[in-house]
C-alpha positions as CSV (number, residue, x, y, z in Angstrom):
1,X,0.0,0.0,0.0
2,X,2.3,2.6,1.3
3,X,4.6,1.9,-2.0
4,X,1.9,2.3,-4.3
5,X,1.2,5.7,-3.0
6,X,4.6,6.4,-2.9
7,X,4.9,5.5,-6.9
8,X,2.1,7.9,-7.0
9,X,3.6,10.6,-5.2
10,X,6.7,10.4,-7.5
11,X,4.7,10.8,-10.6
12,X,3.1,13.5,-9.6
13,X,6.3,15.4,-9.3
14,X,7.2,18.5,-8.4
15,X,3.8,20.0,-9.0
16,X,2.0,18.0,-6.3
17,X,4.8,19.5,-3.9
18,X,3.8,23.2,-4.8
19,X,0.5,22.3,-4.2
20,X,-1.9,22.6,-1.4
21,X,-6.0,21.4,-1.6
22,X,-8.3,24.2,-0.9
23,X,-5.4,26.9,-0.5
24,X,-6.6,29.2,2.1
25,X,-9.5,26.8,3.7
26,X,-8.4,23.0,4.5
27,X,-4.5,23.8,2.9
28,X,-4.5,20.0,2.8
29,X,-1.0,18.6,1.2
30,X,-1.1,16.8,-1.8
31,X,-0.5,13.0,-0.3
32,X,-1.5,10.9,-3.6
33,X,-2.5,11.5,-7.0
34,X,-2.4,14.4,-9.6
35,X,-3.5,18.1,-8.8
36,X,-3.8,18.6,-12.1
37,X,-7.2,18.8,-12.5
38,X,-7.2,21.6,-10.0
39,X,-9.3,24.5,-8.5
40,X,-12.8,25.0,-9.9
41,X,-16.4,26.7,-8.9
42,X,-19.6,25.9,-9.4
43,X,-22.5,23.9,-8.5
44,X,-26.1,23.9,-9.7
45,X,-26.2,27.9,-9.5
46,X,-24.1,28.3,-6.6
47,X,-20.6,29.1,-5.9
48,X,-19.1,26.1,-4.2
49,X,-15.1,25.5,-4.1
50,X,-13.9,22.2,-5.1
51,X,-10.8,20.8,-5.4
52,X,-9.2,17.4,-6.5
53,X,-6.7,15.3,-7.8
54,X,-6.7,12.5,-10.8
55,X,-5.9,8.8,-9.4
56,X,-6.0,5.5,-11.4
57,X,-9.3,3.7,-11.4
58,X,-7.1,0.7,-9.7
59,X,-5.6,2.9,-6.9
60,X,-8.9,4.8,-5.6
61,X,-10.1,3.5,-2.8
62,X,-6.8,3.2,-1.6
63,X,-5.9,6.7,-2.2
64,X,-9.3,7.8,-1.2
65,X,-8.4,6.0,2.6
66,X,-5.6,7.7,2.1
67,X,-7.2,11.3,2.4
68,X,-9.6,10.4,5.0
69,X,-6.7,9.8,7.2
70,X,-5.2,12.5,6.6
71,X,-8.4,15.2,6.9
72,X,-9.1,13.1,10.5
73,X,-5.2,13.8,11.5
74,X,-5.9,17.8,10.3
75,X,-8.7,18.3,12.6
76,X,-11.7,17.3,10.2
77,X,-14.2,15.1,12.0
78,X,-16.0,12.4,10.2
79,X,-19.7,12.9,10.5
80,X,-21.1,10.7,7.9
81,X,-21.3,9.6,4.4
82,X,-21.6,6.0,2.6
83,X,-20.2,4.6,-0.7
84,X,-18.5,7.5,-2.8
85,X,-19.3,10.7,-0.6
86,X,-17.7,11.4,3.1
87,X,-18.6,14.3,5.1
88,X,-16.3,16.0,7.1
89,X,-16.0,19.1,9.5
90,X,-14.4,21.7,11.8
91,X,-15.7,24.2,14.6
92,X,-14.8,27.7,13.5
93,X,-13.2,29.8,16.2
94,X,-16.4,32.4,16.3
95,X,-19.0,29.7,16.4
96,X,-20.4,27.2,14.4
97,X,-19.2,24.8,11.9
98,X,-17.4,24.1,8.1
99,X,-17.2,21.6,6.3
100,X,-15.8,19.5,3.5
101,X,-17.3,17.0,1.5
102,X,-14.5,14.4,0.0
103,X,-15.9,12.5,-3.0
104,X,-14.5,9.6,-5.3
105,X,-15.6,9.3,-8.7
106,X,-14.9,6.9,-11.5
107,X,-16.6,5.5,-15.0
108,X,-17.6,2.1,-13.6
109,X,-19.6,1.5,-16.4
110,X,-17.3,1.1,-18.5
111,X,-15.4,-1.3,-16.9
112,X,-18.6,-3.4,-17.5
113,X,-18.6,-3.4,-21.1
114,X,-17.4,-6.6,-23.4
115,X,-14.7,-4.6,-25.1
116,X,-13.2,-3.9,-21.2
117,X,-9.2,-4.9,-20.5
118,X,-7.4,-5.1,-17.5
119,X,-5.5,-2.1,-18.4
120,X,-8.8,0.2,-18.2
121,X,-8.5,-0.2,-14.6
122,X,-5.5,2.5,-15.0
123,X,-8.3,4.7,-16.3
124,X,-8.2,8.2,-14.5
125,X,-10.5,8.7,-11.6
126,X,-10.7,11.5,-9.4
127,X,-11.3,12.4,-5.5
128,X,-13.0,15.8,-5.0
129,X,-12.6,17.8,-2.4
130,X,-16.0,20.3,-1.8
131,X,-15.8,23.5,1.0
132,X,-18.8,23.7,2.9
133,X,-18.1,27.2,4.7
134,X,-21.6,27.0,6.7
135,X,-23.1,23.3,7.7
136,X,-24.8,22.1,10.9
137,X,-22.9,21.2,13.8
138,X,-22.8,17.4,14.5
139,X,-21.4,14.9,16.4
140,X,-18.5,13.2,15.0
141,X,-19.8,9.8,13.2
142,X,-18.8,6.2,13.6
């Protein structure tokens, strides 16, 4: 495990070095995976932050383990989630609560097809990282 996220690390390079997720929010290192996909906002009308890195399709639940560790050791409290989305959060100094929401998504579909190989499974995924600046307090999950 911890080689295969090493290998990952390495490819990444440099960049994943320089880069933090959600600069100025979470500033969570780059542990696995390629920040390359980046920064955007935007969400059904609404601004919403989101950040995330490209992992192969054979590496992401690893990976995604990966970053739940590390949000727990940063002071992010699980408080929920199942399958693909966790939720995370923080108490803010002046009161109530943020949040991020860490995601993993893949085409699993198309693993499913006839024409599928072996090698598809180094298809890219990615593991998205979405600020939640204002969510209800809760107790940390199970």
């Amino acid at each position: 495990m911890i080689a295969g996220l090493l290998a990952l690390s390495l490819a990444a390079g440099v960049q994943a070095q320089e880069r933090t997720l959600l600069p100025g929010y979470a500033d969570l290192p780059v542990i696995a995976g390629d920040p390359a996909c980046g920064l955007f906002e935007a969400e059904a009308g609404t601004v919403t932050v989101t950040d995330c890195v490209t992992v192969p399709l054979e590496t992401l639940n690893e990976v995604f383990y990966e970053y739940v560790g590390l949000l727990r050791r940063s002071g992010w409290r699980f408080t929920g989630g199942a399958a693909i989305v966790f939720y995370f959060q923080r108490d803010r100094p002046g009161g109530g609560c943020e949040g991020i929401d860490l995601a993993a998504m893949a085409d699993f579909e198309m693993l499913e097809r006839p024409e599928s190989k072996p090698e598809d499974m180094r298809f890219p995924s990615m593991i998205m990282f979405m600020k939640r600046p204002e969510v209800a307090c809760v107790a940390e999950g199970l």
